[in-house]
TIPA-279677 format. One record per atom (N, C-alpha, C): x, y, z negated. Coordinates in steps of 0.1 Angstrom, whole numbers, plus 2048, in hexadecimal, padded with zeros to 3 digits. Layout:
BEGIN
XYZ;...
% end
This chain:
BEGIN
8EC7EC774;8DE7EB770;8DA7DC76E;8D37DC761;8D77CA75D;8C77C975A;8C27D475A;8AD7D7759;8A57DE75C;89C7DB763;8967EC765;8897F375D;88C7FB75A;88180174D;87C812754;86D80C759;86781575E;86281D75A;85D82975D;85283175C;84D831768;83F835769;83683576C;83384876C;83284A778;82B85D77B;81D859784;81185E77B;802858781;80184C77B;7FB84A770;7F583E765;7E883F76A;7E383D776;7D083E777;7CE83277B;7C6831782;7BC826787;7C581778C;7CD81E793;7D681479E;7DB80A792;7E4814786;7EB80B77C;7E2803773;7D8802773;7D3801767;7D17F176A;7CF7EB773;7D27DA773;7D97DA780;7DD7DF78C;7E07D8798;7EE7DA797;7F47E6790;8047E2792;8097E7780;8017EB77B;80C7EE76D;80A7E9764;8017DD761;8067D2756;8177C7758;8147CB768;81C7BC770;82D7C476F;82E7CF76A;8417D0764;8427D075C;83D7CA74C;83A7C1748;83D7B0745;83B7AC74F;83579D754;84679875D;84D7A4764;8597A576D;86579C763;86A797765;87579575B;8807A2764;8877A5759;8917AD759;88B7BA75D;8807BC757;8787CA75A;86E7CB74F;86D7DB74C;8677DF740;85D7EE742;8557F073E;84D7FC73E;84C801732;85580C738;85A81872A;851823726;85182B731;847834733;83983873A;831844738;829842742;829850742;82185974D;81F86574E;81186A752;80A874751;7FE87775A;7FB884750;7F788D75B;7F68A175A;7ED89B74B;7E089674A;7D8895744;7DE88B736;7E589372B;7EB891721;7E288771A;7D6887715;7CF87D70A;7CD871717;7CE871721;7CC866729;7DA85D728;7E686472B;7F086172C;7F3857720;7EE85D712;7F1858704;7E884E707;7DB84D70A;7D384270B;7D6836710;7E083571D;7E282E726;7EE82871D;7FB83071C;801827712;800824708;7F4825701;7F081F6F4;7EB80E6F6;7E4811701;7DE803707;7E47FD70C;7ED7FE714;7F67F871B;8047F3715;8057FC706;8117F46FE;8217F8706;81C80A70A;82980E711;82D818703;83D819703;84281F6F7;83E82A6F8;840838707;840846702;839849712;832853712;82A85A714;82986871B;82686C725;82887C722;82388272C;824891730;81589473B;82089D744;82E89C741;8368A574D;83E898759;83E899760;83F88F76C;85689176C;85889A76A;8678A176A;86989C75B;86589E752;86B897747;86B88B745;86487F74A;86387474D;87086F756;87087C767;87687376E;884878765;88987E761;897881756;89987E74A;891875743;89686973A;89E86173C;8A785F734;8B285A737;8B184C735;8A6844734;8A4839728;89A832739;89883B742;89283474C;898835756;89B82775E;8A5827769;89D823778;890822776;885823780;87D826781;87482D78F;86C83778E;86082F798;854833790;84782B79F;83F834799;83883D7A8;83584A7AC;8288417AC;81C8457A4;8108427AC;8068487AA;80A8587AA;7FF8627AE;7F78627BC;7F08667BB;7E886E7C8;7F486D7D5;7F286C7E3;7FC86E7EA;80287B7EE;7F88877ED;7FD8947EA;80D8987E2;80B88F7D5;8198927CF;8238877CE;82287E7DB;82D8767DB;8398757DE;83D8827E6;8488897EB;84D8907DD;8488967DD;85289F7D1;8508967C7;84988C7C3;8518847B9;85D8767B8;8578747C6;86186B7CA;8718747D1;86F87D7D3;87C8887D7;8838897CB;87C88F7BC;8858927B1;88B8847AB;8838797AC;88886F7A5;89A86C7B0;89A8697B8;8A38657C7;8AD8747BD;8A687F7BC;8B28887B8;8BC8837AD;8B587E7A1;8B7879794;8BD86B796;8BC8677A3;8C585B7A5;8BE85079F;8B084F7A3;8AB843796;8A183E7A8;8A382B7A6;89C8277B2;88C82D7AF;8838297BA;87582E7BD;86D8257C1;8618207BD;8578187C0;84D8237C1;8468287CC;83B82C7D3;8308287D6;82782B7D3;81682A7D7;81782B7E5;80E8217EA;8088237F6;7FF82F7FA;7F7836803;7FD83480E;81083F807;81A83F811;82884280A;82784F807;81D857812;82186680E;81286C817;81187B816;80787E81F;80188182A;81288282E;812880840;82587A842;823872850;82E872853;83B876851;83A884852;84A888850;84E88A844;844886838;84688782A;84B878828;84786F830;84986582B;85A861832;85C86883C;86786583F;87786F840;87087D833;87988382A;87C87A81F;87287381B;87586E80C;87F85E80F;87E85A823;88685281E;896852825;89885C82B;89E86382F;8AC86B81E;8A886D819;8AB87180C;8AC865802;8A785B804;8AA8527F9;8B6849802;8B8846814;8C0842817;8D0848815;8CB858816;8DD85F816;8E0862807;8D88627FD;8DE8607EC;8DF8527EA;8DA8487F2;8E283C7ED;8DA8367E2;8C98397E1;8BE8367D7;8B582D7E0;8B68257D7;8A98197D9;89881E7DE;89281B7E9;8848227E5;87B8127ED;8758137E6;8698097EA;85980F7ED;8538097F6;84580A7F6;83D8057F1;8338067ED;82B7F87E7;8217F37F0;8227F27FB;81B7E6805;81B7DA7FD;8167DB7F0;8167CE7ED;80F7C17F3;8077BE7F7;8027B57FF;80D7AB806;8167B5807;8257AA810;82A79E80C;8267A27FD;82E7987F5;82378E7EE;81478D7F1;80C7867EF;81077B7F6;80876F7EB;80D7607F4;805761805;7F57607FE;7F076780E;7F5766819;7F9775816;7FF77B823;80B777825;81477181D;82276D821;81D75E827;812759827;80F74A82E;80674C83E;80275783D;80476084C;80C760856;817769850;823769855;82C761856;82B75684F;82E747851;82C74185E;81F73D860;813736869;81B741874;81874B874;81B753883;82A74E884;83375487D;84274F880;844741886;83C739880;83A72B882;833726893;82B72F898;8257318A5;81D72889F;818722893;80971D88F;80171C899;7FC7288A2;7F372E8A8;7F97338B7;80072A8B9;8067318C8;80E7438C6;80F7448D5;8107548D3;80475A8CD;80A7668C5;7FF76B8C5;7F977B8D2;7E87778D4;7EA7848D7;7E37908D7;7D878B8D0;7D379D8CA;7CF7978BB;7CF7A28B5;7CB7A68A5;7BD7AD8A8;7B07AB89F;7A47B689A;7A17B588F;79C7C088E;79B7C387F;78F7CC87B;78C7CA875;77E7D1872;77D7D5863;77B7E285A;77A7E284D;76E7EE853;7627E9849;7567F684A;74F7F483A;74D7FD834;747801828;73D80A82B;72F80981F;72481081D;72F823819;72782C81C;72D83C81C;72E83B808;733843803;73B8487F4;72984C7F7;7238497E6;7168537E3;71A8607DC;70F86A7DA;7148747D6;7188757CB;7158697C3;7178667B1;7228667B4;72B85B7BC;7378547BF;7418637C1;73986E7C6;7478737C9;74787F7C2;73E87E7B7;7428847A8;74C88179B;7528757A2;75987079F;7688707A1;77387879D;77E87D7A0;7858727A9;78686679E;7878557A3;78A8567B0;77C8597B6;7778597C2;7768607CD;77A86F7C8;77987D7CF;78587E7D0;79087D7CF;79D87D7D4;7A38777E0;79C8687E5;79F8607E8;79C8677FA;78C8707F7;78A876802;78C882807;7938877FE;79A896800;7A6897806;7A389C811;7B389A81E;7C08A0818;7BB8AA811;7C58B7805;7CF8AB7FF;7C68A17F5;7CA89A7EF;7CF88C7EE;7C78897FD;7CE876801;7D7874810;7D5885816;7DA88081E;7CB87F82B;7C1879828;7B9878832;7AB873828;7A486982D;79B864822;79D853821;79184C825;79383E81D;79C83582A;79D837834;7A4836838;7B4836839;7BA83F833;7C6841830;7C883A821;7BF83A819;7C083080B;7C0823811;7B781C819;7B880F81C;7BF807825;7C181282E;7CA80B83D;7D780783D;7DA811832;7EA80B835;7EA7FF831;7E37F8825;7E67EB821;7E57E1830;7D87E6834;7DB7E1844;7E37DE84B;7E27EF84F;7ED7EE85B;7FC7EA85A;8007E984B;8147E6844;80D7D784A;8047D1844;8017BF848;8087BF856;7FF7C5860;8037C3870;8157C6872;8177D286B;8247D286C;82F7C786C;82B7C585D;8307B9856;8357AA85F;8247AE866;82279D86C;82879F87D;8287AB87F;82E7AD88F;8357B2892;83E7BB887;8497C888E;8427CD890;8547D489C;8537E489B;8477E58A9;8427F28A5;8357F88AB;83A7FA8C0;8347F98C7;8387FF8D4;82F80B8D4;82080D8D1;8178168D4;8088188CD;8048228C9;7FE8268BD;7F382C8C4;7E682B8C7;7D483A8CD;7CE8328C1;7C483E8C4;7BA83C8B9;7B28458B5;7A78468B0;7A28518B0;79B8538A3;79686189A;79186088D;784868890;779868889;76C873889;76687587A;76387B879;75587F86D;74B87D874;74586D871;733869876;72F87386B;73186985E;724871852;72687C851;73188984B;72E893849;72D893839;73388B833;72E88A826;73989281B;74588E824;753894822;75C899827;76A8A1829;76C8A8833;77589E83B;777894832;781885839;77B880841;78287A84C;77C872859;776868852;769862852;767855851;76584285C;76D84C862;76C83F871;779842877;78383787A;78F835883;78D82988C;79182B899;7948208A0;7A68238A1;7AB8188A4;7B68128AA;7B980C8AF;7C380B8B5;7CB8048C2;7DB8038C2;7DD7FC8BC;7ED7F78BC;7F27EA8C5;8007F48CC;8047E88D4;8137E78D1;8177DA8CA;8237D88C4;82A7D28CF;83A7D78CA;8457D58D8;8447C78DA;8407BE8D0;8427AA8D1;8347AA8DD;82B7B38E0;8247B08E9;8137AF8E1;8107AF8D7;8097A68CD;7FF7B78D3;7F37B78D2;7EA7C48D3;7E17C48C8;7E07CE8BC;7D57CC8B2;7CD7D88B6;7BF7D48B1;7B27DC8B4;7AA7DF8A4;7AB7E689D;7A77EC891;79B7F7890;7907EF88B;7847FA888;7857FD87A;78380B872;78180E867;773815867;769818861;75B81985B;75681B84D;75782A849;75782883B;74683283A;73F831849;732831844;72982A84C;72981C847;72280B84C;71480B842;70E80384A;7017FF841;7077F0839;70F7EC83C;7197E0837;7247DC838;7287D6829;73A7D5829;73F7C9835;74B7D1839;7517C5845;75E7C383F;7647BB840;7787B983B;7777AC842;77C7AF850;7827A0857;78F7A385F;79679B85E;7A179D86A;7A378E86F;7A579187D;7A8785883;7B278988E;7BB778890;7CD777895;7C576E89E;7C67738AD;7C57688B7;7D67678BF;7D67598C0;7DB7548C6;7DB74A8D3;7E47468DB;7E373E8E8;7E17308E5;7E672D8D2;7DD71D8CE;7D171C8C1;7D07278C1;7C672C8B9;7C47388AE;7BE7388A3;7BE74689C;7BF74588E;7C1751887;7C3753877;7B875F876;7B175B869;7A9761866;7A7767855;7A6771853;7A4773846;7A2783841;79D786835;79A79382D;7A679B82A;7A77A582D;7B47AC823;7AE7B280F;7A57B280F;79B7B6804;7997B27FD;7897A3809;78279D7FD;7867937F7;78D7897FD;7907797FE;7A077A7F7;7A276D7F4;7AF7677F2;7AB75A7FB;7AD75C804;7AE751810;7B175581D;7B374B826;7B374D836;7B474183B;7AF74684A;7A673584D;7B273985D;7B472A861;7BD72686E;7B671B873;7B1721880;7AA716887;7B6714896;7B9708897;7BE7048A2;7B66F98A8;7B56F98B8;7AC6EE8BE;79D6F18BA;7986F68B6;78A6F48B1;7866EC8A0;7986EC89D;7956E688E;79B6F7883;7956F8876;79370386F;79A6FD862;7A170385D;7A56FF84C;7A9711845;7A670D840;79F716830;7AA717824;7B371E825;7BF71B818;7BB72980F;7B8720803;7BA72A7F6;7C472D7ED;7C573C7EC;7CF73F7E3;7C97427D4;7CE7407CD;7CF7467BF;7CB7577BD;7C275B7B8;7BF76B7B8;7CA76D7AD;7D077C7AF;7DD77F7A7;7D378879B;7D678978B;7D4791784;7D97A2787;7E77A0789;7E87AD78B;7EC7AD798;7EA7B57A2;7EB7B27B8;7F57B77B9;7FF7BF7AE;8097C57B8;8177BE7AF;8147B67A5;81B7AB79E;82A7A67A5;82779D7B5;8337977BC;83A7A57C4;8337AE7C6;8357BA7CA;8427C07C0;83D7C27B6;8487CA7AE;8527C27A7;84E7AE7A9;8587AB7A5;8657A87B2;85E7AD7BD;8677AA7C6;8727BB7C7;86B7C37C3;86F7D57C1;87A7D07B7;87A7C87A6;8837C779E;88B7C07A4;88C7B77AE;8957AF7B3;8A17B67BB;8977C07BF;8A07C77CC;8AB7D57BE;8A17D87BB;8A57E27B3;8B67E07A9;8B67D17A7;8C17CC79E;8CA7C47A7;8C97C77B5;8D37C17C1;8CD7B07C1;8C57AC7C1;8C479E7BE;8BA7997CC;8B57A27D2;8AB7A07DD;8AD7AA7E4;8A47A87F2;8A57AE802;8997C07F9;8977CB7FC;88C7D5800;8807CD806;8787C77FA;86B7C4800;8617CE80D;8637DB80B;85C7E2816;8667F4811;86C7F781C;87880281B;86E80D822;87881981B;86D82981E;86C82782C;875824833;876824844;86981C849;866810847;859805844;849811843;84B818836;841821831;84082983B;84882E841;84783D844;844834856;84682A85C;83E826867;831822866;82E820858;823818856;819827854;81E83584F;816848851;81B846861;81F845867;81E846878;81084187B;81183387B;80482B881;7F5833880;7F983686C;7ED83B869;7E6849872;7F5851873;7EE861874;7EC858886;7F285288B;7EF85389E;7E284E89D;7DF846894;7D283E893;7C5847890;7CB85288D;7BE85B88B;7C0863896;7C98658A3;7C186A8AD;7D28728B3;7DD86F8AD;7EA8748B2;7F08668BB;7F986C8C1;80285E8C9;81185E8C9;8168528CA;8248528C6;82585A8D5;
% end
């Protein structure tokens, strides 16, 4: 394999600037196809997007012969069975976060891509942001001493009722269809970070509720993670706040790291009582170094930016975090 020429199953929202202009932009990568149930959307998307062919069956896509990679980014409901048929057809897999819609889906699908000998990726893209790889720097670096607890706080105003007339929007909180509600859309970007930045997990409580009542998805998680390096993170989620919150902060024995997973392209490191402020560049498309690190891996040229095994710990955290335990 000397290029990879994708299609795309699920042309909606996600693709439309954060990851499917940018294979494209890849060298040695090309976007062939697209797919989505809703045929005049499908034609739409690749009209605008300047993709050659088109089509609204998800099985005729992944069996084109003209495409030799496959990135799932439906709903998490159908990311098993589409990331299962592609691994059948022997074609690698780039997956939507969160990987699947519980646990053991995510660790059938990677379980199956290890014994056929098929490439599968996650898209925790965030890993491969400068950001966050200057995080993981600074810590490796003991920048900040040991470290020893992580918090984290994400709270948003409740979805209005206009808002969740909105399909957009109403999926995201339909447990049927995500898996859980905005929590399980937003955490994993999270929680893969802590991974990322601390290994493997020792221990996982936590608990989930319906305050509002507005939807049948929990809108509030606490957590408590305590990783085997010793490191303990504390995680509040709130998706019905009178105001938006997105902070995380890295204490350490010589000081701390601070920064947004959301709003900012920055983070601030104060050691001693002195603070500095490093800016990154905002990316046009966010999942860009992400998929160009996927075509790297995909053509033997690079390491598995984030492997199903990765994914499917990162649906552990989530489901304990809503109220199960390792």
């Amino acid at each position: 394999m000397e290029k990879i020429n994708w299609g795309i199953i699920g042309c909606g929202d996600v693709t439309e600037l954060k990851s499917g202009p940018a294979f494209n932009k890849v060298p040695d990568s090309a976007l062939i196809a697209v797919m989505r149930r809703d045929a005049t959307k499908a034609e739409d998307y690749a009209r605008r997007h300047g993709v050659p062919k088109w089509n609204n069956d998800a099985y005729e896509l992944i069996n084109n012969p003209e495409i030799n990679a496959i990135y799932v980014a439906t709903p998490p409901s159908s990311h098993e069975e589409y990331a299962m048929a592609a691994i059948e057809a022997g074609k690698p897999v780039y997956v939507e976060k969160p990987m699947a819609d519980d646990y053991d889906a995510a660790v059938r699908m990677a379980e199956a891509a290890e014994n056929a000998g098929i490439k599968l990726v996650v898209a925790h893209y965030r890993r491969e942001q400068q950001r966050f790889k200057k995080v993981k720097q600074l810590l490796a670096d003991k920048a900040i001493g040991d470290v020893r607890l992580v918090r984290l706080e994400l709270a948003k105003p409740p979805l209005t009722e206009h808002e969740l007339t909105d399909p957009r929007n109403a999926w995201r909180v339909d447990p049927v269809t995500a898996g859980g509600g905005l929590f399980h859309d937003l955490a994993p970007h999270q929680l893969d970070l802590m991974y990322y930045f601390f290994g493997e997990v020792a221990r996982v409580t936590g608990l989930a509720t319906n305050q509002g009542g507005i939807y049948h998805a929990d809108d509030m998680v606490v957590s408590n993670v305590l990783f085997k390096s010793g490191v303990v993170f504390n995680g509040t989620w709130c998706f019905n706040a009178a105001q938006p919150v997105d902070y995380c902060e890295i204490q350490g024995t010589k000081g701390k790291i601070s920064f947004t997973v959301f709003s900012t392209d920055s983070i601030t490191v104060e050691i001693d009582g002195k603070a500095e402020t490093i800016t990154f560049d905002p990316l046009v498309n966010v999942q860009h170094p992400m998929i160009a690190a996927t075509v790297k891996y995909f053509l033997n040229k690079g390491p598995n930016p984030c492997s199903g095994f990765e994914g499917a710990e990162v649906m552990r955290m989530i489901e304990n975090s809503c109220g199960a335990n390792f």
